[in-house]
C-alpha positions as CSV (number, residue, x, y, z in Angstrom):
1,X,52.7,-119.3,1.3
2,X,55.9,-121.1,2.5
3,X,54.8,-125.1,2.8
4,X,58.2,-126.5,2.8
5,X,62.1,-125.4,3.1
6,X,65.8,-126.8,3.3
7,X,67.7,-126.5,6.2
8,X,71.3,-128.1,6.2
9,X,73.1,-125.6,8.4
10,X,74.4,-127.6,11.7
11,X,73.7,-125.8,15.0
12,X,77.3,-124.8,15.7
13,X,76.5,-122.6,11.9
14,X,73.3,-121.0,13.2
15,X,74.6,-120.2,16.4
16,X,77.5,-118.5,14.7
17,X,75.4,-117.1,12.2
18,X,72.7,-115.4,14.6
19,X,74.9,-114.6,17.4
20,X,72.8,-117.1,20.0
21,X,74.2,-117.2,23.7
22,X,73.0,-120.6,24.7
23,X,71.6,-123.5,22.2
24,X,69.5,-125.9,23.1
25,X,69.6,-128.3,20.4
26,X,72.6,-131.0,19.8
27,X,72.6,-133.2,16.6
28,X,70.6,-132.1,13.9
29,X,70.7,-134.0,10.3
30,X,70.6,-131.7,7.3
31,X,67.0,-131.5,6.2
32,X,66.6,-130.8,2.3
33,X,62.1,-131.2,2.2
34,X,61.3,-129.5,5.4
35,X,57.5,-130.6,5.9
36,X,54.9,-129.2,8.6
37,X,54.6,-131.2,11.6
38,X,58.7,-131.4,12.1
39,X,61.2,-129.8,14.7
40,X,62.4,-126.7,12.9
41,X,65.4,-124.3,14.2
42,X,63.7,-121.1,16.2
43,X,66.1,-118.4,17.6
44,X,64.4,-117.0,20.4
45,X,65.0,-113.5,22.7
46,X,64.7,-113.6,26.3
47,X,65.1,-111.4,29.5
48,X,66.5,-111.6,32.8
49,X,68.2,-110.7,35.6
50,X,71.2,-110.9,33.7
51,X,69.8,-108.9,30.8
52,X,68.8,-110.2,27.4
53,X,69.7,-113.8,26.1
54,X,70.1,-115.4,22.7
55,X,69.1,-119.0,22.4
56,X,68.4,-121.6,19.7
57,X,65.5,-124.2,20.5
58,X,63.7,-126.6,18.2
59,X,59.8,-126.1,17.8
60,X,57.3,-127.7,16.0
61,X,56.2,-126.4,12.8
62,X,52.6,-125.9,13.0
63,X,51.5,-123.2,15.7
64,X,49.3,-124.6,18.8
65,X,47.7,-121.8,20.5
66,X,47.8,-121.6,24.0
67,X,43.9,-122.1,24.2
68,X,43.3,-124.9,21.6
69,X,41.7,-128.4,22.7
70,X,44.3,-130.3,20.9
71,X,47.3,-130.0,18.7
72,X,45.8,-130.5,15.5
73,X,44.9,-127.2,14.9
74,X,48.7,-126.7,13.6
75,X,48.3,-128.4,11.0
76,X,46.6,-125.3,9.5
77,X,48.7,-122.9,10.8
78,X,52.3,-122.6,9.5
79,X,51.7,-119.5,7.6
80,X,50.3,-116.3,9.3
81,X,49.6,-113.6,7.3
82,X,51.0,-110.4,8.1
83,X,48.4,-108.3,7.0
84,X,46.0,-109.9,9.8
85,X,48.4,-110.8,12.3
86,X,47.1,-108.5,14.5
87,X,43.6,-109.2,14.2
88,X,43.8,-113.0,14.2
89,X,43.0,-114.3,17.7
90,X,45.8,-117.3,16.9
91,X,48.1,-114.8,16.7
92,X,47.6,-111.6,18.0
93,X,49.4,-112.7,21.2
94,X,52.7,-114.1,20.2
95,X,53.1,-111.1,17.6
96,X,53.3,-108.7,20.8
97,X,55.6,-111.1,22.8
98,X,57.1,-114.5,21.4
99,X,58.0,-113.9,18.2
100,X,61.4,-115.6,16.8
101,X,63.6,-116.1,13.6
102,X,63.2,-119.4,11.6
103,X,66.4,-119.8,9.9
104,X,66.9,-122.2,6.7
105,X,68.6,-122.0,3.8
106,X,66.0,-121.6,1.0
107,X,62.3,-122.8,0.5
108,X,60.0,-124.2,-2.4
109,X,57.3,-122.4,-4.2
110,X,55.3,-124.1,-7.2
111,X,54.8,-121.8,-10.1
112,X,51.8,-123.3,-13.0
113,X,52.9,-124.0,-16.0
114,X,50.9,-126.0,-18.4
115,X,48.4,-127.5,-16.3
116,X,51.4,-128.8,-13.9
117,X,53.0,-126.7,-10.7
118,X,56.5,-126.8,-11.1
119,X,58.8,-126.9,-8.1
120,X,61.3,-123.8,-7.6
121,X,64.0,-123.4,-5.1
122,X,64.2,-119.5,-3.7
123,X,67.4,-118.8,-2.1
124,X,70.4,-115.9,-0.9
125,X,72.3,-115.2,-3.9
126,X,74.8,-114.7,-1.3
127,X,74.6,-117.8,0.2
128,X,73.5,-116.6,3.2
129,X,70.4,-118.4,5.4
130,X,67.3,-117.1,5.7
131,X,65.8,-115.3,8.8
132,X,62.1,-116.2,8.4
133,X,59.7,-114.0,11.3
134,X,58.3,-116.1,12.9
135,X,56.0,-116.4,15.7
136,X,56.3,-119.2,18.6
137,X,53.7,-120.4,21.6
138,X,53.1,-123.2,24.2
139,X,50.6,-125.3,24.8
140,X,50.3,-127.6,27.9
141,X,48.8,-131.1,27.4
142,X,46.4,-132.0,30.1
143,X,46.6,-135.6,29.4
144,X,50.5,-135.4,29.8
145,X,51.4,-137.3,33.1
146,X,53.5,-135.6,35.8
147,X,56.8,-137.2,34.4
148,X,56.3,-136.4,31.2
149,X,56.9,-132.7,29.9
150,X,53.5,-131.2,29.1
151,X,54.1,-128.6,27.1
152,X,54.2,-128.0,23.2
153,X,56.4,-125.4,21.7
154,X,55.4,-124.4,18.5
155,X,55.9,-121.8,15.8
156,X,54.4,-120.3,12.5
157,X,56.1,-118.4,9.8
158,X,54.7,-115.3,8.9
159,X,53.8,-114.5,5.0
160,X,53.4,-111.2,3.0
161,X,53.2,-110.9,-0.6
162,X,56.0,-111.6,-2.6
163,X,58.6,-109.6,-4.0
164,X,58.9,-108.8,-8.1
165,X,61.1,-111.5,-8.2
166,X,58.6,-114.5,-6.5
167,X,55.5,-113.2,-7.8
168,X,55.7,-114.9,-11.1
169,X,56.1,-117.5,-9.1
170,X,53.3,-117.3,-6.3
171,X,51.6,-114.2,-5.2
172,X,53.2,-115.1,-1.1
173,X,56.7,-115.2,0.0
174,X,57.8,-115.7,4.0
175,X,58.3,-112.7,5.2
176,X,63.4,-112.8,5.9
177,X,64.6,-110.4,7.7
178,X,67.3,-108.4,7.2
179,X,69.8,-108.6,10.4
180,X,69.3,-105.2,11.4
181,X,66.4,-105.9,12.0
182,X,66.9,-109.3,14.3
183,X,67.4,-107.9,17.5
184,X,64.4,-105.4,16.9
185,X,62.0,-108.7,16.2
186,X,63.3,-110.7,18.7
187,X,63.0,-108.2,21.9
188,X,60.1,-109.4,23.9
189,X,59.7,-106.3,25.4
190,X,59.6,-104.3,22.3
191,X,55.6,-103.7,22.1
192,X,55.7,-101.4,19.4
193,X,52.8,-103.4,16.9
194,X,53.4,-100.4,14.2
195,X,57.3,-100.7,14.1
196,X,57.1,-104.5,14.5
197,X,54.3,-104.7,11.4
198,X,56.8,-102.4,9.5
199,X,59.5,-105.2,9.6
200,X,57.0,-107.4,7.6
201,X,57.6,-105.9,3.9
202,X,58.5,-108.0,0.5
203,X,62.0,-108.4,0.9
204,X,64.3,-107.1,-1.6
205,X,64.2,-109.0,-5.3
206,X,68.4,-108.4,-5.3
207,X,68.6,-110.2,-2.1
208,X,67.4,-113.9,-4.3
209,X,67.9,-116.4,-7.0
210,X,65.7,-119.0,-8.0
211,X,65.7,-122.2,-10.3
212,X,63.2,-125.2,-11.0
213,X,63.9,-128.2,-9.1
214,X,63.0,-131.5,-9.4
215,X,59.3,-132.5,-8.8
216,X,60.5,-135.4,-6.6
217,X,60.2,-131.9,-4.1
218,X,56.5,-132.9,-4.1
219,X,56.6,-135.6,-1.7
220,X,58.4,-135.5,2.0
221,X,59.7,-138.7,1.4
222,X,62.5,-137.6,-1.1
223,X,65.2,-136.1,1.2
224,X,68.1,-135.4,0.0
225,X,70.4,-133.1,-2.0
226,X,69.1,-134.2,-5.2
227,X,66.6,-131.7,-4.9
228,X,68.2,-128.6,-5.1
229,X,69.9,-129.5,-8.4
230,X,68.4,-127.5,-11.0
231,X,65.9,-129.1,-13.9
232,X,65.0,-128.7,-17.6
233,X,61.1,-127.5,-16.7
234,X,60.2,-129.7,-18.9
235,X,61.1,-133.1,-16.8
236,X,59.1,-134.6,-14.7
237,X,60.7,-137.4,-12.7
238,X,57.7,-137.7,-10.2
């Protein structure tokens, strides 16, 4: 699974990076314990009259489907697993329309060791960010008043099992995309379910690096770029 990642790239980056038309986002503070719950980057696909347009929103991490009571229910969805993301009436939708890229810049993964889960940092070896699939959806709050906005923009990041180089690690990765495959994700009116579930492999083992990091990791709290210095697996600073 993917329960938290770094994200320190300013929007002027990302919109460099993924080639976005129009952003809709202004200040963002580097973000080094990504939890669910927050405002994560989403690049987003749209069509017009104009044609098709790029843009960069911020959604909440935890996906609230369109028919749920209340918003709660994302708190157990920031993973979808691609192997069911058809079949799963939470997502089935969004995979044929609104899906999106969640960039970042690495994420954590807790491998057992000893009776303890020790906290590793999986990242480019380039340096590059990461293009997690994602999915995205809206929900309107009927206790919102007419002022307010009522409706909830929110997104999941889809899983698959994990390349040779995670799976000592954990058996699940998030599913990055490589960028010739962005514009193929991101087109709302590609409806092609077998070429889109084809996008959702392991990706390459060359394409990473990882290293232990500190188990201060463990709690959102800590937020800072302490974490991604690398550790001696045998300290435990928590």
């Amino acid at each position: 699974m993917c329960g938290r990642f770094v994200s320190t790239a300013t929007p002027d980056q990302v919109v460099q990076r993924f080639q976005v038309d129009e952003s809709r986002v202004g200040d963002h503070a580097p973000d080094y314990n990504v939890a669910p719950r927050e405002r994560i980057y989403a690049v987003r696909d749209r069509s017009s009259g104009e044609g098709k347009r790029r843009f960069l929103d911020l959604l909440r991490w935890g996906l609230v489907p369109s028919w749920a009571e209340d918003p709660g229910v994302g708190d157990r969805m920031i993973n979808a697993r691609a192997e069911s993301i058809v079949e799963k009436p939470a997502y089935r939708k969004a995979f044929g329309k609104r899906r999106c890229i969640v960039p970042a810049d690495g994420f954590y993964e807790w491998q057992r060791r000893e009776g303890r889960k020790q906290p590793t940092y999986v990242h480019r070896a380039d340096g590059e960010m990461l293009a997690f699939a994602g999915l995205w959806e809206a929900w309107r709050n009927p206790l919102s008043e007419a002022s307010d906005d009522p409706w909830l923009r929110s997104c999941v990041i889809v899983t698959t099992k994990a390349n040779a180089l995670v799976a000592p690690i954990h058996d699940r990765m998030p599913v990055v995309l490589g960028e010739s495959a962005w514009s193929t994700w991101l087109d709302p009116e590609n409806h092609d379910l077998d070429a889109l579930r084809a996008l959702l492999e392991p990706p390459p083992s060359e394409w990473f690096d990882t290293y232990p990091v500190s188990t201060l990791v463990n709690k959102p709290v800590h937020n800072g770029p302490e974490l991604l210095e690398p550790v001696d697996v045998a300290v435990d600073d928590s």
